[in-house]
TORPA-4810 file (N, C-alpha, C, O; in nm, 3 decimals):
<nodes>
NODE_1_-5.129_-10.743_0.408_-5.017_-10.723_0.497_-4.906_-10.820_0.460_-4.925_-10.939_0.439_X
NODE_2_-4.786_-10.759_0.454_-4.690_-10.854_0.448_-4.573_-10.845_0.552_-4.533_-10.729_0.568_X
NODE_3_-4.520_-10.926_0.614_-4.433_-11.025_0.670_-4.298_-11.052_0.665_-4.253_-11.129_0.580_X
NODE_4_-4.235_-11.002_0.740_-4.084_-11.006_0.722_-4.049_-11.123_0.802_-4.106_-11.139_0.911_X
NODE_5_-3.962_-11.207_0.761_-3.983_-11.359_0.835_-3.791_-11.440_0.830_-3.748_-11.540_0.772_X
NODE_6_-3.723_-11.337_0.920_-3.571_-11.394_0.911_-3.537_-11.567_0.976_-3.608_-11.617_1.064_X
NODE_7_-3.451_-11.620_0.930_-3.409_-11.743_0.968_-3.216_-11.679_0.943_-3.149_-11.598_0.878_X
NODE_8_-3.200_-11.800_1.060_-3.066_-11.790_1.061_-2.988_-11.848_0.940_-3.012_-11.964_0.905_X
NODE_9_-2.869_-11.750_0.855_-2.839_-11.840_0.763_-2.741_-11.911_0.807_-2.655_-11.856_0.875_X
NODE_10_-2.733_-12.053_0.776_-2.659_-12.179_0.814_-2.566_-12.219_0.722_-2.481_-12.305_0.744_X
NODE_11_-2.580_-12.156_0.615_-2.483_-12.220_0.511_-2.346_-12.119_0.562_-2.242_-12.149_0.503_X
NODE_12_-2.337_-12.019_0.650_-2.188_-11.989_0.730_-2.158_-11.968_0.835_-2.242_-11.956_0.924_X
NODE_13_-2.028_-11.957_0.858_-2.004_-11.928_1.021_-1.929_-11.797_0.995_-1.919_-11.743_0.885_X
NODE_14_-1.866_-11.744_1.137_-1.795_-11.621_1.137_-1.715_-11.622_1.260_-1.742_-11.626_1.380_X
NODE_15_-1.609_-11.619_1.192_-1.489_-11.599_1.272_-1.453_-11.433_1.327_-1.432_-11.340_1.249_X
NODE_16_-1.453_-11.422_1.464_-1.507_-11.311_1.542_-1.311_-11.309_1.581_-1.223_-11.395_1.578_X
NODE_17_-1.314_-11.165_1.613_-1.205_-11.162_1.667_-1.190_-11.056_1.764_-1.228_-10.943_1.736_X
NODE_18_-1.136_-11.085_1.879_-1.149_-10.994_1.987_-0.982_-10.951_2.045_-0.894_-11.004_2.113_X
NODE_19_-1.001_-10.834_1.980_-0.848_-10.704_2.029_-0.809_-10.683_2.145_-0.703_-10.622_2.156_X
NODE_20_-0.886_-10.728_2.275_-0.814_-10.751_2.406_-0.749_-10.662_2.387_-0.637_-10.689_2.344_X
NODE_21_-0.791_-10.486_2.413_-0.766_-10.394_2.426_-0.710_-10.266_2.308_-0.675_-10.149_2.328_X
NODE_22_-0.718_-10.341_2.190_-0.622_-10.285_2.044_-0.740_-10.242_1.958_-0.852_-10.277_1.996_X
NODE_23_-0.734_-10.193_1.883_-0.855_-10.137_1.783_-0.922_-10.211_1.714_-0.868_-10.313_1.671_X
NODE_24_-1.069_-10.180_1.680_-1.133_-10.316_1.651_-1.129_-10.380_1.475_-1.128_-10.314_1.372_X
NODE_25_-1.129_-10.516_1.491_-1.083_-10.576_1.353_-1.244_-10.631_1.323_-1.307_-10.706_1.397_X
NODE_26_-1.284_-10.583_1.218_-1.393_-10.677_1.158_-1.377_-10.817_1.151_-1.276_-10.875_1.113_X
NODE_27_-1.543_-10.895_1.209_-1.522_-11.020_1.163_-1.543_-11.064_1.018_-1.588_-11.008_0.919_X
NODE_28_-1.477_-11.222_1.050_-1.500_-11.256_0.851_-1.631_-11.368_0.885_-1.669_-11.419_0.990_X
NODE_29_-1.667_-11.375_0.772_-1.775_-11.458_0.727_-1.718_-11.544_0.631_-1.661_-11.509_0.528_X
NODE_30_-1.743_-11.705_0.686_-1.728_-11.795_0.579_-1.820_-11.892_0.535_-1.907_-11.918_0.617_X
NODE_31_-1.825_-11.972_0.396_-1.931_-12.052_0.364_-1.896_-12.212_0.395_-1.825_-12.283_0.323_X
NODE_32_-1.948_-12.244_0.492_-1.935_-12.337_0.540_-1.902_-12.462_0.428_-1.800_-12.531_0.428_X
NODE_33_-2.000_-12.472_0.345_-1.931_-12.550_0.196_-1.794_-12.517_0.142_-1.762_-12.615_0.074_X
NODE_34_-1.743_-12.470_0.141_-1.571_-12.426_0.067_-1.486_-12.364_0.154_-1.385_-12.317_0.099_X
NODE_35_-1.493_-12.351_0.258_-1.441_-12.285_0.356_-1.292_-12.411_0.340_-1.311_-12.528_0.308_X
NODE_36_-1.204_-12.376_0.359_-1.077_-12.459_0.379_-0.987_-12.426_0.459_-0.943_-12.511_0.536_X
NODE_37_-0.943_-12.305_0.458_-0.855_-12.217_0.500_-0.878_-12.043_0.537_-0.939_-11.965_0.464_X
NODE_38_-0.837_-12.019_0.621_-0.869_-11.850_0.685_-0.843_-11.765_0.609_-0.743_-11.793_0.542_X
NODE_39_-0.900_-11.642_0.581_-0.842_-11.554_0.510_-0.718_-11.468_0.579_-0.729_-11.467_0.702_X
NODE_40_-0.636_-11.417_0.543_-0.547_-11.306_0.624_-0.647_-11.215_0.701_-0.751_-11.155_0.677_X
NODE_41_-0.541_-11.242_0.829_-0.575_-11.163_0.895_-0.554_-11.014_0.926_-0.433_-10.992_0.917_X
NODE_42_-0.609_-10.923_0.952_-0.553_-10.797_1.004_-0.515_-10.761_1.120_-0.579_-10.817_1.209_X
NODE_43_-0.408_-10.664_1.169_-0.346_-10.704_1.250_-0.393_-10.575_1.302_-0.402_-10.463_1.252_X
NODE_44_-0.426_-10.637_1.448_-0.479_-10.484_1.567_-0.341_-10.375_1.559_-0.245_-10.389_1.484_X
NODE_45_-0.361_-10.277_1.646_-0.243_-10.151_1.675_-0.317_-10.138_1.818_-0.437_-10.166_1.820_X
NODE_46_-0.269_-10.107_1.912_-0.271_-10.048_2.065_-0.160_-9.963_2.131_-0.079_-10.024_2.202_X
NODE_47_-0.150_-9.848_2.118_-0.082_-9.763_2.202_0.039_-9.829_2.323_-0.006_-9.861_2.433_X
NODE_48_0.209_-9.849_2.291_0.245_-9.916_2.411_0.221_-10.031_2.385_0.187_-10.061_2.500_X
NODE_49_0.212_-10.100_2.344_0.213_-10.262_2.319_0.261_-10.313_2.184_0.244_-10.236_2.089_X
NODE_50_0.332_-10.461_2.156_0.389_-10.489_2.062_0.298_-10.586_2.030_0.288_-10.676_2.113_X
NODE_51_0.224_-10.593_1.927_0.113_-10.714_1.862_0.200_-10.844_1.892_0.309_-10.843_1.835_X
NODE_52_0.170_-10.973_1.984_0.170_-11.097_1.978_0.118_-11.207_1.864_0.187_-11.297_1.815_X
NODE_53_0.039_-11.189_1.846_-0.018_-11.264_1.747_-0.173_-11.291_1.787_-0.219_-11.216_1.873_X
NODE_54_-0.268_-11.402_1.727_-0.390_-11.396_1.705_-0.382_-11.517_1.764_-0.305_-11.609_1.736_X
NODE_55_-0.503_-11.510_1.886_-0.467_-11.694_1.929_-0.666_-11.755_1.957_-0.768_-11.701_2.000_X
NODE_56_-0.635_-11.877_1.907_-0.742_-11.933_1.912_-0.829_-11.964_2.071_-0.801_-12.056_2.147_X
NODE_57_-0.900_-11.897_2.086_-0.961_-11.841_2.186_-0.962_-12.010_2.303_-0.935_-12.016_2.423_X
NODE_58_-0.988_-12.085_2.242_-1.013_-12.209_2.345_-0.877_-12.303_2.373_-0.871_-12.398_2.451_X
NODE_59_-0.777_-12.257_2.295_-0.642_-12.289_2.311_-0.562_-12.174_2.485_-0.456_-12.187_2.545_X
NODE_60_-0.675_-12.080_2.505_-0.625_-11.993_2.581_-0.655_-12.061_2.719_-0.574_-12.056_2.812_X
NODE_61_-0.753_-12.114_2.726_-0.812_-12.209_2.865_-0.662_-12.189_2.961_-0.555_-12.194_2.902_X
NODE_62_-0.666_-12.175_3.052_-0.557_-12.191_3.184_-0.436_-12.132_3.137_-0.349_-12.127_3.223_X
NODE_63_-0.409_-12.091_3.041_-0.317_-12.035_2.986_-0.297_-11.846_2.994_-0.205_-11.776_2.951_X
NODE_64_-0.417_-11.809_3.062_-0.439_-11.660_3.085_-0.505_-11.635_3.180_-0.593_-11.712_3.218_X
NODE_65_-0.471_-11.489_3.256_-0.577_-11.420_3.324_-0.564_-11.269_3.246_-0.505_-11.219_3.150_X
NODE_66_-0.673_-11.229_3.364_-0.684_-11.074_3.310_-0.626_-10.970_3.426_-0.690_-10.956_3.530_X
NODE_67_-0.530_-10.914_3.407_-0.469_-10.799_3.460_-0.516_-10.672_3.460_-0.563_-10.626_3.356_X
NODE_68_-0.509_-10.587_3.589_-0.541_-10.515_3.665_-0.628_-10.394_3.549_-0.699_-10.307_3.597_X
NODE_69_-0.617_-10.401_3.467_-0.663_-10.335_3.352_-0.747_-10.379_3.247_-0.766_-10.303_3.152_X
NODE_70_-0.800_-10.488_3.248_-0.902_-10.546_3.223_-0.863_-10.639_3.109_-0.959_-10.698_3.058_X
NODE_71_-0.747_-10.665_3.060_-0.642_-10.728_2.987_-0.640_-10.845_2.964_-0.632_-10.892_3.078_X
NODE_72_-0.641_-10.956_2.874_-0.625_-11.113_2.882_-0.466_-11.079_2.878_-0.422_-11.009_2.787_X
NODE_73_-0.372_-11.137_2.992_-0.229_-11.188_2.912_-0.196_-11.282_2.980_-0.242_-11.327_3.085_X
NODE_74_-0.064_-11.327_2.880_-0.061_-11.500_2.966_0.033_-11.490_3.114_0.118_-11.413_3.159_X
NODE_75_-0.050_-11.640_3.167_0.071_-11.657_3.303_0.206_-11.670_3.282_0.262_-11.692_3.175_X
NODE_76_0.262_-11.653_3.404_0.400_-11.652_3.401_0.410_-11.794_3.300_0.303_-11.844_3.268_X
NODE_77_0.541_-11.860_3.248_0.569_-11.935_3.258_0.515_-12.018_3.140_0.590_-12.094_3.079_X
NODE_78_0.431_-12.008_3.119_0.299_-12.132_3.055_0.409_-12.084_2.866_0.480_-11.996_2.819_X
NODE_79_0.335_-12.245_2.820_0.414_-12.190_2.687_0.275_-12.167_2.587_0.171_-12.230_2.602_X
NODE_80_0.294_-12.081_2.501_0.239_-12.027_2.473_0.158_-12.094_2.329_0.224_-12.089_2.226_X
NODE_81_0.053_-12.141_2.323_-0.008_-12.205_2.197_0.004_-12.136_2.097_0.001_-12.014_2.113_X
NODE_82_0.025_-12.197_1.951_0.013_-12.170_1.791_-0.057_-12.011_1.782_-0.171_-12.000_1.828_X
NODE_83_-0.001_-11.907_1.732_-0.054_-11.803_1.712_-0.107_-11.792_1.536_-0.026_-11.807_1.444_X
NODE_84_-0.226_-11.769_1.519_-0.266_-11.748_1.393_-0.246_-11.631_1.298_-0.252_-11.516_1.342_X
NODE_85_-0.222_-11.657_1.170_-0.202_-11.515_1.061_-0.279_-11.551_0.969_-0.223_-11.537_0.860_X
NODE_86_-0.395_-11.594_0.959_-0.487_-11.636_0.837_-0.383_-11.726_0.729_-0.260_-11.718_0.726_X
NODE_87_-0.465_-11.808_0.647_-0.384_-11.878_0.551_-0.404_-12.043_0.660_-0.385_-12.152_0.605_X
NODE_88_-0.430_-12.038_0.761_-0.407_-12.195_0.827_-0.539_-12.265_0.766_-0.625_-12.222_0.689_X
NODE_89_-0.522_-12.372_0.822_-0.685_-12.472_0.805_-0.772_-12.416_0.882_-0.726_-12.350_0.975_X
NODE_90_-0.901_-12.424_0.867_-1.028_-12.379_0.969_-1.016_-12.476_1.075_-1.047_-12.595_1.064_X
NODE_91_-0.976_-12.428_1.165_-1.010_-12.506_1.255_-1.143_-12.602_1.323_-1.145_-12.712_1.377_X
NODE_92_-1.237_-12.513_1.295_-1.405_-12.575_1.287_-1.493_-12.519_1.244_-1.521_-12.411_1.296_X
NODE_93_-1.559_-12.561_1.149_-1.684_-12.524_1.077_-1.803_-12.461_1.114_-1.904_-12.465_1.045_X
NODE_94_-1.790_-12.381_1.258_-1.863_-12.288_1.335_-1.843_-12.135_1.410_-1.739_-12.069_1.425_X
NODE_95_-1.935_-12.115_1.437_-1.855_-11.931_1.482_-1.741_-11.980_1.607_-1.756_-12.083_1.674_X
NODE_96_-1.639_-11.894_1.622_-1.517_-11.898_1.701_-1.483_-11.796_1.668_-1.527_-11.722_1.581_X
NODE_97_-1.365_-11.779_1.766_-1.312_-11.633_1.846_-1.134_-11.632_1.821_-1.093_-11.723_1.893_X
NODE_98_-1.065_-11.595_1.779_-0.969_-11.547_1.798_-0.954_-11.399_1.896_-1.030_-11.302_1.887_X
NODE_99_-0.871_-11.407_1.962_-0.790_-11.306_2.087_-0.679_-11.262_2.083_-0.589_-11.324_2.140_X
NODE_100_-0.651_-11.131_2.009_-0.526_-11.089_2.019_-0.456_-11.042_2.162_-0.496_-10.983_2.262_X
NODE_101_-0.329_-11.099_2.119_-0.246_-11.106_2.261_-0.106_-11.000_2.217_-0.057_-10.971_2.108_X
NODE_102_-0.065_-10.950_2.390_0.004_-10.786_2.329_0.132_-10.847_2.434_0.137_-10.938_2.516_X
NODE_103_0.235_-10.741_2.380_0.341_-10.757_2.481_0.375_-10.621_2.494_0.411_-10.548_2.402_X
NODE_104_0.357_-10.581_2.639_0.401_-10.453_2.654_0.522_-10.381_2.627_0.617_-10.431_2.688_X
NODE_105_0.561_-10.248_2.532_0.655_-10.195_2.528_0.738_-10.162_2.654_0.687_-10.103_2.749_X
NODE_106_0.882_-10.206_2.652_0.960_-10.114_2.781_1.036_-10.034_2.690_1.157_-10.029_2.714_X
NODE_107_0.992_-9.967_2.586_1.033_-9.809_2.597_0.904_-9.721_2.598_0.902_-9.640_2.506_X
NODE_108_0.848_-9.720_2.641_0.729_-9.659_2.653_0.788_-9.520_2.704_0.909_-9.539_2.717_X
NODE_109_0.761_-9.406_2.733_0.765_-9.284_2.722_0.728_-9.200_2.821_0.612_-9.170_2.793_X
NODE_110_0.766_-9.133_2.939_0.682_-9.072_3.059_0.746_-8.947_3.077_0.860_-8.937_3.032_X
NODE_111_0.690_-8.841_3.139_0.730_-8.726_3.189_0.668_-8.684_3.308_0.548_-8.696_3.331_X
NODE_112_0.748_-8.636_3.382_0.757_-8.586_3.541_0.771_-8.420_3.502_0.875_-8.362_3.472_X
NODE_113_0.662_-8.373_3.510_0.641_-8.224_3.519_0.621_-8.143_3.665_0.567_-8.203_3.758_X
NODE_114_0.653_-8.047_3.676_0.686_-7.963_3.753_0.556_-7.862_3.789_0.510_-7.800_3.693_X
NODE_115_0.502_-7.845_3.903_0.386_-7.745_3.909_0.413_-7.638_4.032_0.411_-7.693_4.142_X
NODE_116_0.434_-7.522_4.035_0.429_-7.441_4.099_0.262_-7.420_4.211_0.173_-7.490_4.163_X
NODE_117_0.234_-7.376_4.284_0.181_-7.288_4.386_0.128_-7.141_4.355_0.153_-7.056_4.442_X
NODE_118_0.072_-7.108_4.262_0.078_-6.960_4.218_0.016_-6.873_4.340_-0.008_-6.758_4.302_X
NODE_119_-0.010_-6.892_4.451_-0.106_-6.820_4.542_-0.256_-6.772_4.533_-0.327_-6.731_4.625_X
NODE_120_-0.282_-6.786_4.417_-0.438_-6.773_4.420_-0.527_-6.926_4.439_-0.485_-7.038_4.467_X
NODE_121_-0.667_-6.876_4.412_-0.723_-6.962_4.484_-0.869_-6.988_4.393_-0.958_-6.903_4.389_X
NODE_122_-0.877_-7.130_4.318_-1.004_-7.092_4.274_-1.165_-7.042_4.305_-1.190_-6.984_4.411_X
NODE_123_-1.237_-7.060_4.237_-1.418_-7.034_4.300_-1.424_-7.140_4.428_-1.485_-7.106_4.528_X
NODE_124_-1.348_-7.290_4.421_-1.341_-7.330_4.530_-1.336_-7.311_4.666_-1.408_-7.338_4.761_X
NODE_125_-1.187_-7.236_4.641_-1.091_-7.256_4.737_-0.973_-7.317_4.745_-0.899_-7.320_4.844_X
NODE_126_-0.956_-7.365_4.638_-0.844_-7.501_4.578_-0.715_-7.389_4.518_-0.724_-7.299_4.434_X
NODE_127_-0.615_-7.430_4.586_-0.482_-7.387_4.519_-0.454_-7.347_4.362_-0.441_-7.455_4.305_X
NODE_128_-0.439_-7.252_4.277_-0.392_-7.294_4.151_-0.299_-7.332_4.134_-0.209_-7.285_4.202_X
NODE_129_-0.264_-7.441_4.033_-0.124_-7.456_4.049_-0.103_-7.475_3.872_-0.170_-7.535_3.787_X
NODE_130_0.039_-7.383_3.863_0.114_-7.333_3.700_0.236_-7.399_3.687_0.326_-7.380_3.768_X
NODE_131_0.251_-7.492_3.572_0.345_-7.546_3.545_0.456_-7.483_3.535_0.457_-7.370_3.486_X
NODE_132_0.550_-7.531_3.572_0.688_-7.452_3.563_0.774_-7.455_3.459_0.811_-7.572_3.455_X
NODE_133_0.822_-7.400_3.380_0.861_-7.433_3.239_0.997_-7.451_3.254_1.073_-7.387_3.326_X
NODE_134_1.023_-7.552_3.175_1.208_-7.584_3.192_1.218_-7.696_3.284_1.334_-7.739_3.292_X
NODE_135_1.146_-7.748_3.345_1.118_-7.847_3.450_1.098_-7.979_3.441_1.110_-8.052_3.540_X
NODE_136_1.059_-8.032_3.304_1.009_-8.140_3.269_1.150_-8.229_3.276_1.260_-8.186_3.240_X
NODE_137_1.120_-8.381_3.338_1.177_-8.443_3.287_1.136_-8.550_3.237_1.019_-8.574_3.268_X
NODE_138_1.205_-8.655_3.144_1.153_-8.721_3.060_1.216_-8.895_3.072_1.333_-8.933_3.071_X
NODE_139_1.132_-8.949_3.080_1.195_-9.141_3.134_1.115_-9.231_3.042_1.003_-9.203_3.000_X
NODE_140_1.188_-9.352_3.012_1.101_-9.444_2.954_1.140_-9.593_3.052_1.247_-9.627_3.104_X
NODE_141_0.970_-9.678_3.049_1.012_-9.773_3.133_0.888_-9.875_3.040_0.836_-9.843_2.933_X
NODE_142_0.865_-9.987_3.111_0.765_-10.064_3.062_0.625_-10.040_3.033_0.564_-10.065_3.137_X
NODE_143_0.548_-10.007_2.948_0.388_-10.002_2.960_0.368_-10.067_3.066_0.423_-10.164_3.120_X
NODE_144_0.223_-9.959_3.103_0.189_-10.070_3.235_0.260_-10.061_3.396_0.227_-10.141_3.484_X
NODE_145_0.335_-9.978_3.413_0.451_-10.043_3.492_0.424_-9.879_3.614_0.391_-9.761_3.609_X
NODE_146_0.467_-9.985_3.709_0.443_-9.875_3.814_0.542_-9.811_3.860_0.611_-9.870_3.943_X
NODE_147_0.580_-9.665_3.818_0.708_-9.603_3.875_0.692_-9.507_3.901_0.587_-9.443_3.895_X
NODE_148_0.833_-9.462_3.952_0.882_-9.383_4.071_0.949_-9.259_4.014_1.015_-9.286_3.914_X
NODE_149_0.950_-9.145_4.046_1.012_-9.039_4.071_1.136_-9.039_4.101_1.157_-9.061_4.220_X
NODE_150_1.235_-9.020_4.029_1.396_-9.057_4.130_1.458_-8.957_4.160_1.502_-8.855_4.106_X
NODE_151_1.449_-9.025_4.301_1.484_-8.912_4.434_1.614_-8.775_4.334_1.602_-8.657_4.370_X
NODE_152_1.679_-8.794_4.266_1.756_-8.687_4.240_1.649_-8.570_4.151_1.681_-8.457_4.115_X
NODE_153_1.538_-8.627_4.135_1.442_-8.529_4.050_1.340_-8.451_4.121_1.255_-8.374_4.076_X
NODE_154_1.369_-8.493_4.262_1.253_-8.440_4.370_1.316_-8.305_4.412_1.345_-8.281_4.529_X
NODE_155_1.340_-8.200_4.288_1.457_-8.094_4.347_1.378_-8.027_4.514_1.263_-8.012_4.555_X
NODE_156_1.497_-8.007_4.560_1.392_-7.902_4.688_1.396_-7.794_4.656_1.344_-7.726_4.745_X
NODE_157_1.443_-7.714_4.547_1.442_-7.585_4.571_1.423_-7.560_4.418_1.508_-7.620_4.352_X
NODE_158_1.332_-7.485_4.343_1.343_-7.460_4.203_1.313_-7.295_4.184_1.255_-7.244_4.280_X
NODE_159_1.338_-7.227_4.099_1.321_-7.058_4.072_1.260_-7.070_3.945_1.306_-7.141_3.856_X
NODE_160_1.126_-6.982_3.932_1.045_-6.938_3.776_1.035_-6.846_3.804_1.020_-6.794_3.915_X
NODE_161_1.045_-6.796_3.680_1.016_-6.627_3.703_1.093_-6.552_3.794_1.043_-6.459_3.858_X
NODE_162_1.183_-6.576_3.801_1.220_-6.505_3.981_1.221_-6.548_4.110_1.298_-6.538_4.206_X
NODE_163_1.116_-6.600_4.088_1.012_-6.650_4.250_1.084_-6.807_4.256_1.109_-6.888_4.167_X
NODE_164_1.104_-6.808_4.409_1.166_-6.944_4.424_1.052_-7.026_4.502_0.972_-6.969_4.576_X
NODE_165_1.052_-7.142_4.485_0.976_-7.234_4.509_1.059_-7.371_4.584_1.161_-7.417_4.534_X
NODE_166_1.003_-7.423_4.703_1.068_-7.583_4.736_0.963_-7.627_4.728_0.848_-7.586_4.710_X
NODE_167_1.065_-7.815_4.760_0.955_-7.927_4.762_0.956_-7.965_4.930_1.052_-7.962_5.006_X
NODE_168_0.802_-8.004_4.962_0.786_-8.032_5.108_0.755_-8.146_5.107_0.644_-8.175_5.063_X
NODE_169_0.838_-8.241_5.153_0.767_-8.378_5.127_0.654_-8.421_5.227_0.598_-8.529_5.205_X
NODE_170_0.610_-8.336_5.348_0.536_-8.379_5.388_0.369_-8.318_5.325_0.263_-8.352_5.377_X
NODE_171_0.379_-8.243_5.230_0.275_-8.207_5.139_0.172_-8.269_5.150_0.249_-8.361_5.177_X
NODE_172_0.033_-8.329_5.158_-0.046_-8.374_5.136_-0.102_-8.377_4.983_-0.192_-8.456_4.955_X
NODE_173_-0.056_-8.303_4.897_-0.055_-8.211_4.800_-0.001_-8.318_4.689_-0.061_-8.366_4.593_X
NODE_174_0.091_-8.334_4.719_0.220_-8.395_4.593_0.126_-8.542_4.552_0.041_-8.613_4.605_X
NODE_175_0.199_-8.536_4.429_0.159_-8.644_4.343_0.287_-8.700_4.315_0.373_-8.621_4.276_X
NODE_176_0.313_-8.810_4.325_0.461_-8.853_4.259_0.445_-9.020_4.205_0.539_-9.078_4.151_X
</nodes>
C-alpha cells in the first residue's frame, strides 16, 4: 500500500485578491526566497463602476464599511491609503489580501417603460400586462442610486393601438 502524505509548502506565500464585487482575478504565488517586488496586477471590470485601485486589505481597517449591497466602500471623508498596481515592494513575506475598491458611475443608464392593462387574466387571475411601444423613456443617474420617476413622465393619459389608457395613482399596481 502506498501513501499520499501532503505538507504545506513553505518556501511561498500567495497574494489573494478580492474584487469586492468585480470579476474574479487569480491569485499569484510567490517564493518567499526572491520574492522582492509584486508582479502586475490585473485589473477587475464590474458593470457601473469605475476601478479604484487595489488596496492592501489591512490598510482598510476603519477606513470602510459595507453598503446596502454587500460592498466594501470607503467612509465619507477618510483619506484614502496607497492603492497598489504590482511592481511595489512586498509588503510581507506571507499570504495577504488585496481589495479592489470601485467608484460608482453617474452615467449609468435607466429606462422607465410603459405597461398597458391588456384585460385578460392569467391561469392565476393576475392582470396581463403588454408593454406599450413608443413609451420608453430613457435617464442616466449614479450606479446604485435611488430614483424617481419625474412627475412630467407619469403621463395620465397614453393611446396604443387605438385603445386609450390612464395613469391612476392610487393603483396598488404601479411600480415607479
Amino acid at each position: 500500500t502506498v501513501y499520499a502524505v501532503w505538507k504545506a509548502d513553505t518556501s511561498k506565500f500567495v497574494v489573494q485578491f478580492n474584487s469586492n464585487g468585480g470579476n474574479k482575478i487569480t491569485d499569484h504565488a510567490y517564493l518567499i526566497s526572491t520574492a522582492s517586488k509584486y508582479n502586475a496586477f490585473s485589473e477587475p471590470q464590474r458593470s457601473g463602476y469605475t476601478f479604484d485601485g487595489w488596496y492592501y486589505e489591512a490598510d482598510l481597517n476603519g477606513k470602510t464599511h459595507t453598503d446596502e449591497n454587500g460592498i466594501q466602500v470607503f467612509n465619507e471623508g477618510v483619506t484614502k491609503p496607497t492603492a497598489y498596481v504590482g511592481g511595489e515592494a512586498i509588503r510581507v513575506k506571507s499570504t495577504h489580501t488585496f481589495v479592489a475598491m470601485w467608484t460608482p458611475n453617474t452615467d449609468t443608464k435607466y429606462s422607465v417603460e410603459y405597461f398597458v392593462n391588456s384585460g385578460k387574466k392569467d391561469a392565476n387571475n393576475h392582470y396581463i400586462y403588454t408593454k406599450a411601444n413608443g413609451y420608453t423613456k430613457n435617464y442616466t443617474s449614479k450606479t446604485e442610486s435611488t430614483v424617481q420617476v419625474d412627475p412630467k413622465d407619469m403621463t395620465p393619459e397614453i393611446t396604443v393601438n387605438g385603445v386609450k389608457y390612464w395613469y391612476n395613482v392610487d393603483n396598488s399596481n404601479n411600480v415607479l
